[in-house]
Structure formats: structure tokens, C-alpha cells
C-alpha positions in Angstrom: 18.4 0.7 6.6 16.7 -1.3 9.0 15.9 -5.2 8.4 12.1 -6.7 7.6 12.0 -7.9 10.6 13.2 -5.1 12.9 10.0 -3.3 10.2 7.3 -5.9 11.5 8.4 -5.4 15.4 7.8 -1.6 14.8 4.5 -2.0 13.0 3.6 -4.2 16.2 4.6 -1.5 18.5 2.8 1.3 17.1 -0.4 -0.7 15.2 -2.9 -2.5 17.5 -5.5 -2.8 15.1 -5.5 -6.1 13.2 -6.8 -4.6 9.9 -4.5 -2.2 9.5 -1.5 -4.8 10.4 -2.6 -6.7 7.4 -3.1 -3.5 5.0 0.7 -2.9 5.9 1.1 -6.5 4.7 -0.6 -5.7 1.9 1.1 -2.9 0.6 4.6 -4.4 1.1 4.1 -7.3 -1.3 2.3 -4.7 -4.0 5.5 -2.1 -3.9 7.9 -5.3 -3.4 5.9 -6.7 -6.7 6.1 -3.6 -8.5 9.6 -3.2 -7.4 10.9 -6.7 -8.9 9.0 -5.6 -12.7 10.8 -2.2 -11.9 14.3 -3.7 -11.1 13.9 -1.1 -7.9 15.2 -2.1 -4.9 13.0 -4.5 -3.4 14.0 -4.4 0.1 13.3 -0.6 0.6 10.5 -0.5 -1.8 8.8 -3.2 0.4 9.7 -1.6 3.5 8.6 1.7 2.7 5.1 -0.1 2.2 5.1 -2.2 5.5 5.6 0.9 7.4 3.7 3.6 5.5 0.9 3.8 8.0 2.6 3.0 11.1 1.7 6.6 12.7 -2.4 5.9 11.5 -3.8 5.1 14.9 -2.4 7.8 16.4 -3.1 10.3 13.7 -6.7 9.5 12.3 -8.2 12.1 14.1 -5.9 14.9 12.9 -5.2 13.7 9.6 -2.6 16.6 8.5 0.3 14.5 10.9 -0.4 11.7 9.1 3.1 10.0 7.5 4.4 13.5 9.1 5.1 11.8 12.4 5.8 8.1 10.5 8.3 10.1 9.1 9.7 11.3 12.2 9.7 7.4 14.0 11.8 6.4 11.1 13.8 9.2 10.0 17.1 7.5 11.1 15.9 3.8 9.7 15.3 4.3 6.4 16.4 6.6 3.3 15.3 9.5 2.2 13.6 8.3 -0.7 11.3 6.0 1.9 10.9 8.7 4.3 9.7 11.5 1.3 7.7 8.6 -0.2 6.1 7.9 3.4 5.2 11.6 3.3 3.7 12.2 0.2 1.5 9.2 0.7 -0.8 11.7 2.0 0.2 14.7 -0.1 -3.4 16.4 0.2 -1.9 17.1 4.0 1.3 16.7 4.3 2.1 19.2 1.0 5.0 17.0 0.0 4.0 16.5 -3.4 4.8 12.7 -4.9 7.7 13.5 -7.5 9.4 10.0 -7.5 8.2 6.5 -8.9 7.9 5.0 -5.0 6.2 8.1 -4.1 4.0 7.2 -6.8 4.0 3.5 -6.7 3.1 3.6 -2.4 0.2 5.9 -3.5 -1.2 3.5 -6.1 -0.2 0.4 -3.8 -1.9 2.4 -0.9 -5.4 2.5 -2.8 -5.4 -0.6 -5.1 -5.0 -2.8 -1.9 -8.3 -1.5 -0.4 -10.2 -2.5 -3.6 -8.0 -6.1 -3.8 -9.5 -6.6 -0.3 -13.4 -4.9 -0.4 -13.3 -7.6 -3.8 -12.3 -10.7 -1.6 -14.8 -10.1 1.2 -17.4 -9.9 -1.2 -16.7 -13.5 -2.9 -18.5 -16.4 -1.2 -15.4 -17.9 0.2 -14.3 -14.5 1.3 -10.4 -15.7 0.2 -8.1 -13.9 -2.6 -8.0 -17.0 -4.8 -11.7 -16.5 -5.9 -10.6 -12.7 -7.0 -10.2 -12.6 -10.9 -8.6 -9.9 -13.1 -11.9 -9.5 -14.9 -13.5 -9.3 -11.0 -10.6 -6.1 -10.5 -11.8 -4.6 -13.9 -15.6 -4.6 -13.5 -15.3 -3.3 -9.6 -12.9 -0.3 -10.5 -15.4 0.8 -12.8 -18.3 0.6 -10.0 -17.4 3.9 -8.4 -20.0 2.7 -5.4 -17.7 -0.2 -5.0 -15.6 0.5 -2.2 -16.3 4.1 -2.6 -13.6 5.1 -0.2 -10.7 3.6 -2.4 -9.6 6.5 -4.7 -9.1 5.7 -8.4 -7.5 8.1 -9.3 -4.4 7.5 -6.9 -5.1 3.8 -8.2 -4.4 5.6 -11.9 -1.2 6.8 -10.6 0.3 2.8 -11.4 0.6 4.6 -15.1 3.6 7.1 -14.0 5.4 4.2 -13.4 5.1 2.5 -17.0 2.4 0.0 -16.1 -1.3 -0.3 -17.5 -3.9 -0.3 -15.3 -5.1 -3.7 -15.9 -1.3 -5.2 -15.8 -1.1 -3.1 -12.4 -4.5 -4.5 -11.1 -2.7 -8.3 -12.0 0.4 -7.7 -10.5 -0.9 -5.9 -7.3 -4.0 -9.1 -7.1 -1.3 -11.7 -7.6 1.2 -10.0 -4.6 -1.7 -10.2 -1.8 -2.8 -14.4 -3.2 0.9 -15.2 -2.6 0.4 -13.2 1.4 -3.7 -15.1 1.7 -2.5 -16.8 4.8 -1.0 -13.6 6.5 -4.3 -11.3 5.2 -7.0 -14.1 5.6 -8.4 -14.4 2.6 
């Protein structure tokens, strides 16, 4: 498996967009969070989150190849378990239906991270440390809040034994300890 830092030289090399750097970011700390309450293996857990979307830019506009080709990149880097994971991120086009508890936990990391991040950006300060748990609550229940960001694969924190509002905590309290990195 490949180091953290081999992982951030090849989300450099195939992610130009700044954005989508940091929502790699984003969802590494979540899985690596979710992976030390878990007692999972935090190293692969968090790598399988930094490079989730590393194929994004160059699949956006054909979004059946997307984690396909990630997959592909990385299929000698990382385990199976990160690769199927990777893949199953996008299930509704890749087929490869989430079975394991990182498939599941990347999904929910995936989605929660967009509505950690539409939350900061709407606080005065626009930073992370502003964002409450009560702040979480009240905008996953606005389904015209960040109406891109999928609840339902947010929901998906529950196959892996958390609740949703522990899951919105954990996941909120992962990106305050990466504000410099995101931003906010």
C-alpha cells in the first residue's frame, strides 16, 4: 500500500481543481475519524478517502467511468477492499453495489462533507469553528440546503453502528481539526 504522501502527489497529478483537492481532504479525515471509533485501519481507510475522486475531472462528463478509472490508476497501490470501496462510491454507475462498512462509510463520508462545507460558507466568518452540531441537525433537515448533498447516502453512517447525529459530530469535528488545509 502506498504512503499518504505518495496519495497527495497523485491527487496533485490528476486534480487541478482546488475545491476538489480540499473535498479529498475532507473525506480522508471523516473515514480516518470513523476509522479510529471503528478500530479500522486508519491508514487505508483514510487513503481510500483522499483518493476517492482522483479520476473526477476527467470523468464528470461521462459519469458511468467515474471511480471505474480511479480504480484502474490505483489498482496496484492499494487493496482490494479500497479499490471495491472506491468503486462503489458511485454504485448508481459503476453497479458495484457497497457491501462493506468502508464502502459504506466512503459513501456517507462522501456526502456529509458537502453539507459540513455548504454549512461553513454560510456562517459569517465562513470558517468550520462557527459550525455547531445543532447547525448539522437543522440544515440536514432543510432538504433545499445544499440540495445536491444526498441524505440518504449521509443515512448510510447507520450501517456502520453510528447515529446520525454522533456521525454528523464526528464527521464536523474531523474537517475543524483540517480548517487550515480546507479554509474555513
Amino acid at each position: 500500500m502506498i504512503s499518504r504522501t505518495e496519495g497527495l502527489n497523485i491527487v496533485n497529478q490528476y486534480l487541478k481543481n482546488k475545491n476538489l483537492k480540499k473535498h479529498s481532504l475532507a473525506v480522508e479525515a471523516i473515514l480516518k475519524a470513523m476509522a479510529v471509533k471503528l478500530e479500522k485501519d486508519t491508514e487505508l481507510w483514510a487513503l481510500t478517502g483522499l483518493l476517492h475522486d482522483i479520476d473526477y475531472e476527467f470523468t464528470k462528463e461521462n459519469p458511468e467511468n467515474h471511480g471505474t478509472m480511479s480504480s484502474e490508476i490505483l489498482e496496484d497501490m492499494l487493496p482490494e477492499e479500497a479499490i471495491n470501496a472506491i468503486k462503489a462510491h458511485n454504485y448508481q454507475h459503476t453497479m458495484y453495489i457497497p457491501q462493506t462498512r468502508l464502502d459504506k462509510a466512503l459513501i456517507a463520508a462522501d456526502a456529509v462533507s458537502g453539507l459540513i462545507i455548504a454549512a461553513a460558507l454560510i456562517m459569517p466568518s465562513k470558517k468550520l469553528e462557527d459550525v455547531t452540531l445543532k447547525t448539522l441537525q437543522k440544515k440536514y433537515k432543510d432538504k433545499s440546503f445544499a440540495s445536491g448533498c444526498n441524505r440518504k447516502r449521509i443515512d448510510l453512517c447507520i450501517d456502520n453502528g453510528f447515529e446520525l447525529d454522533e456521525f454528523l459530530n464526528l464527521s464536523l469535528n474531523a474537517l475543524k481539526t483540517i480548517s487550515n488545509e480546507l479554509e474555513l
